[in-house]
N, C-alpha and C positions, 0 to 999 in steps of 0.2 A: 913441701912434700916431695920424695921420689915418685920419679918415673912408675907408672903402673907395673910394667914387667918388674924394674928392681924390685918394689915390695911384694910381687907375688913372689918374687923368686927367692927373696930374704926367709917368707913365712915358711916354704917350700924345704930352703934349706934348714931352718930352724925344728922345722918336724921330721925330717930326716935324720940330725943328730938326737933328739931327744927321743924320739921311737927307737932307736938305735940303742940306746944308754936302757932304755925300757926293760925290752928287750932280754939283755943282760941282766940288769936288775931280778927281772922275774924268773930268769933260769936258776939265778941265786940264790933266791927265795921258795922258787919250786910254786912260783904263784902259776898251776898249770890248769886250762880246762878240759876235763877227760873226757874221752869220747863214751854215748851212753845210748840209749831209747828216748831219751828227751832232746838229745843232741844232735846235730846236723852235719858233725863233722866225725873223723875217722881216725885221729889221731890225738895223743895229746900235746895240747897248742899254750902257749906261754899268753898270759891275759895283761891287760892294762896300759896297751900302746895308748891306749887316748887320750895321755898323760901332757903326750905331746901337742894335742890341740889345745890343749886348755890354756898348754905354757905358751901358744903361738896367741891365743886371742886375748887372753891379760896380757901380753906383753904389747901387743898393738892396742889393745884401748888404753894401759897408759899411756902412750906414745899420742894415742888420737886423742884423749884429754888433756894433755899438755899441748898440743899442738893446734886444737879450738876451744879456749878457754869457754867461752858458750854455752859449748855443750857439755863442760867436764860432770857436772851434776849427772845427766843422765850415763854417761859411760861407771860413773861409780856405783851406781845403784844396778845398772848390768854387772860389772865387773863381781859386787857381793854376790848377788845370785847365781853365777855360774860358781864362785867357790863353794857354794852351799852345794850346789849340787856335784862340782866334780871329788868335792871334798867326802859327800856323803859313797857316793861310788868307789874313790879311791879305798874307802874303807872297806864297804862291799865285797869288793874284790882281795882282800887281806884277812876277811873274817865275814860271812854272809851273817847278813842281818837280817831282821824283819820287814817283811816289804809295807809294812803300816809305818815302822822309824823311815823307811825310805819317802815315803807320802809325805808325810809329816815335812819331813827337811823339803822335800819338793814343793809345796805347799808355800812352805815361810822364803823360799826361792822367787817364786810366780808374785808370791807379794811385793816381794821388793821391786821385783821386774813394773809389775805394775802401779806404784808409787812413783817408779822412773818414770813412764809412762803420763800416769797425772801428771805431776811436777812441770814435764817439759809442755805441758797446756792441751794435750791431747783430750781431754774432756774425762767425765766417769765414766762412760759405754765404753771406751779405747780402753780404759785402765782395766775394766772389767774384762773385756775383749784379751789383753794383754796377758794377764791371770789365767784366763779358760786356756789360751794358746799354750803357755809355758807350763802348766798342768800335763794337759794333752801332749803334745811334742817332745816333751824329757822323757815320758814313759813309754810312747808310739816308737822312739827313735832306741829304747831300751828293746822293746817287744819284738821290734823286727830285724834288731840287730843278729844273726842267725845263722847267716851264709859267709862264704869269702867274699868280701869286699861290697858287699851290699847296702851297709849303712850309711859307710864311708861317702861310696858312690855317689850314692842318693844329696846328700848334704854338699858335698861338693857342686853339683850340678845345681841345686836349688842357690847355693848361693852365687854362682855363676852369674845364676839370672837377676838374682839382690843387687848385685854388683851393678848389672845395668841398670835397673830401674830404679835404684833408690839416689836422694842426693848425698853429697858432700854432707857430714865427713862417714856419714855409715855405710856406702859401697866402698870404703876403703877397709869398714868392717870385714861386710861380705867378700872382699875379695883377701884381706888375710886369712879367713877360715877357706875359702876354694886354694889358697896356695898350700894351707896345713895340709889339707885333705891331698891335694897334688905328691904332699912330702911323705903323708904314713903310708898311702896307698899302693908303694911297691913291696911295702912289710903286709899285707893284708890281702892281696889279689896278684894274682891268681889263684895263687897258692896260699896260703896264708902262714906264714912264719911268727905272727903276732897277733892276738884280738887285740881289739879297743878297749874290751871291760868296760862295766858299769860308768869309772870315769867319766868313758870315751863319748859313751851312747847317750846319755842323760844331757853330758853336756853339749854334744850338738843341738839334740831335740830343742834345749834351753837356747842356744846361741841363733838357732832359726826360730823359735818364736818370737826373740827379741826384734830378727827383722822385720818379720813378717807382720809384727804389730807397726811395723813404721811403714810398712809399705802399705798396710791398711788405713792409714791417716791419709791417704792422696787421693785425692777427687773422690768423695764419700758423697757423692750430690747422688744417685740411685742406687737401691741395693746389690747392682752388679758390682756397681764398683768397690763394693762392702765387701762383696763373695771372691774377684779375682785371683786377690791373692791367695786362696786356697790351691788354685790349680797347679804351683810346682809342686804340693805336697799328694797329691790326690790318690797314689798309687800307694803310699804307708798307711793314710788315715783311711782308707776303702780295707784295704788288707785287716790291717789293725782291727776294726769296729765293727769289721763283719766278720771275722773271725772271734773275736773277746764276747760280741753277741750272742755267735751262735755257740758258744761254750758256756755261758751263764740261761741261755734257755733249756741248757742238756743240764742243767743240775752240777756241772762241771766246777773245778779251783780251780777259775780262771786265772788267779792271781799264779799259780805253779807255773815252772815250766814245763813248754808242750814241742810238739813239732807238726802242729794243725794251721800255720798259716800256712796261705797261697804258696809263699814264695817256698816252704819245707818243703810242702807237696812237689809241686815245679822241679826243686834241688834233686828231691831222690828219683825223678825221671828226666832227668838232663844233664844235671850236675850243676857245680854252681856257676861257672862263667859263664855258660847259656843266660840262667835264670839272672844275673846282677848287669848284661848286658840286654836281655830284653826290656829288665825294669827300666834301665838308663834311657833306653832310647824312648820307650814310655814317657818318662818324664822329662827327655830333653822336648820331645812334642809339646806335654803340657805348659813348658814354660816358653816356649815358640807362642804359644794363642796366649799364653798373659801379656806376654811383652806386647804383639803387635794389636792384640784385644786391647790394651789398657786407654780409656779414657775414651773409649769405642760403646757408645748406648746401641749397635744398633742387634736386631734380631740373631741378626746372623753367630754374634758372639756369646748372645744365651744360649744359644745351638749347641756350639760348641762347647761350651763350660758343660752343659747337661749328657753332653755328648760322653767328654772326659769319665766323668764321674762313672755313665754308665756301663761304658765300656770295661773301667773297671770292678766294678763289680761284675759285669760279667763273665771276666777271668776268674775272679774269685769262685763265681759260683761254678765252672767249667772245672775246676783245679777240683772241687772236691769230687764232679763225678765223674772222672778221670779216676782218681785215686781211690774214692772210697769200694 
């Protein structure tokens, strides 16, 4: 294997050029998102850079399947399901579909993911576990993809922390998808000169589920250490669930687009580099208490987990009476 920095840097440059090519492509095609009442932004922005993630983490789990024959079973069964899903996105973004074809394909996505899952001797509760995640997370990572650089950020950062705390050969995962993210993220923030598109967003959700189920496999001996690894994700699935909630208690299409989470709220009173720099630091904390929490029974770190969670949702609910 290379050096850690080469391969971050390879993934880095590899989403640089392919964001790049993107880019182009979609000025080509006029693949453009306009700016609206549903929208968060103010211009119209060229969609589908997250083309280049997808190309950076297939091309490293071949590389990481050929390179631990052991593990190649489960990398093939990730590698289908992220095509499922960047596949169904790539589309998305060329010709909007139905968000029930989009379930559906996400769906037979989470499956596969979690067949990898059993397979590699994880139990039924993990596989099961693995399915709810890659559900959750492809449409959470679609939902709050919203603002300039917010999604990106997020996923980058969350797998930063994979990176450390998973083993060989899957933080080498984690740490190709933190170098893709390193490589689109000057096409997308500040400023944004490119989205992600459906591609983009689904398939991170999906590519962090897939760790996040393996990081849930270690030290499973009490239910904190079941729960831990939620906490790099805490700040999208708090947003996400208490927003989608309190839009299905109002009678609301939830499944439509809106501009009623946290972090819209937040944007049109800050802007966005505020709001995707306070999330950041947000969840560079939470995954601060997972890392040095991990394999830690004691009070202190249920504290904190409950603390997490609380806190955000207390944002949440501060965002809307702010705004409303």
């Amino acid at each position: 294997m290379p050096s850690w920095p080469i391969w971050l840097l390879l993934h880095a440059a590899l989403a640089i050029a392919a964001t790049a090519w993107a880019r182009g492509y979609a000025l080509r095609r006029r693949l453009l998102d306009q700016p609206g009442e549903r929208r968060s932004h103010a211009t119209a922005t060229p969609r589908g850079g997250g083309i280049s993630l997808v190309a950076a983490l297939l091309l490293a789990s071949a590389w990481l399947a050929w390179r631990f024959p052991a593990q190649r079973e489960w990398f093939g069964w990730f590698a289908a399901g992220l095509s499922l899903v960047a596949g169904i996105g790539w589309l998305d973004d060329h010709r909007p579909l139905s968000p029930w074809t989009r379930l559906l394909v996400h769906g037979l996505a989470a499956l596969l993911l979690a067949v990898g899952v059993w397979r590699g001797g994880a139990g039924h509760w993990m596989a099961l576990a693995g399915f709810v995640l890659a559900m959750g997370l492809t449409n959470v990572w679609n939902f709050m993809d919203g603002i300039d650089g917010l999604a990106a950020s997020q996923a980058g950062i969350v797998a930063a922390g994979l990176a450390v705390a998973l083993a060989s050969p899957w933080d080498w995962l984690a740490l190709a998808l933190a170098g893709a993210v390193l490589g689109f993220l000057p096409f997308n923030f500040p400023k944004a000169r490119i989205f992600m598109g459906d591609v983009g967003s689904g398939a991170l959700g999906f590519a962090l589920a897939a760790l996040l189920a393996l990081a849930m496999t270690r030290g499973r001996e009490t239910p904190i250490d079941f729960l831990m690894p939620f906490l790099p994700v805490t700040a999208f699935l708090v947003d996400a669930a208490f927003t989608l909630t309190w839009r299905m208690l109002n009678g609301q299409r939830w499944w439509t687009p809106h501009v009623e989470h946290a972090y819209q709220r937040w944007a049109r009173r800050w802007g966005h580099v505020r709001v995707t720099m306070g999330y950041s630091l947000f969840t560079m904390l939470c995954v601060g208490v997972w890392l040095t929490g991990s394999g830690n029974r004691s009070v202190s770190i249920i504290i904190l987990f409950i603390m997490c969670y609380a806190a955000a949702g207390g944002m949440w609910w501060w965002s809307r009476r702010l705004t409303d």
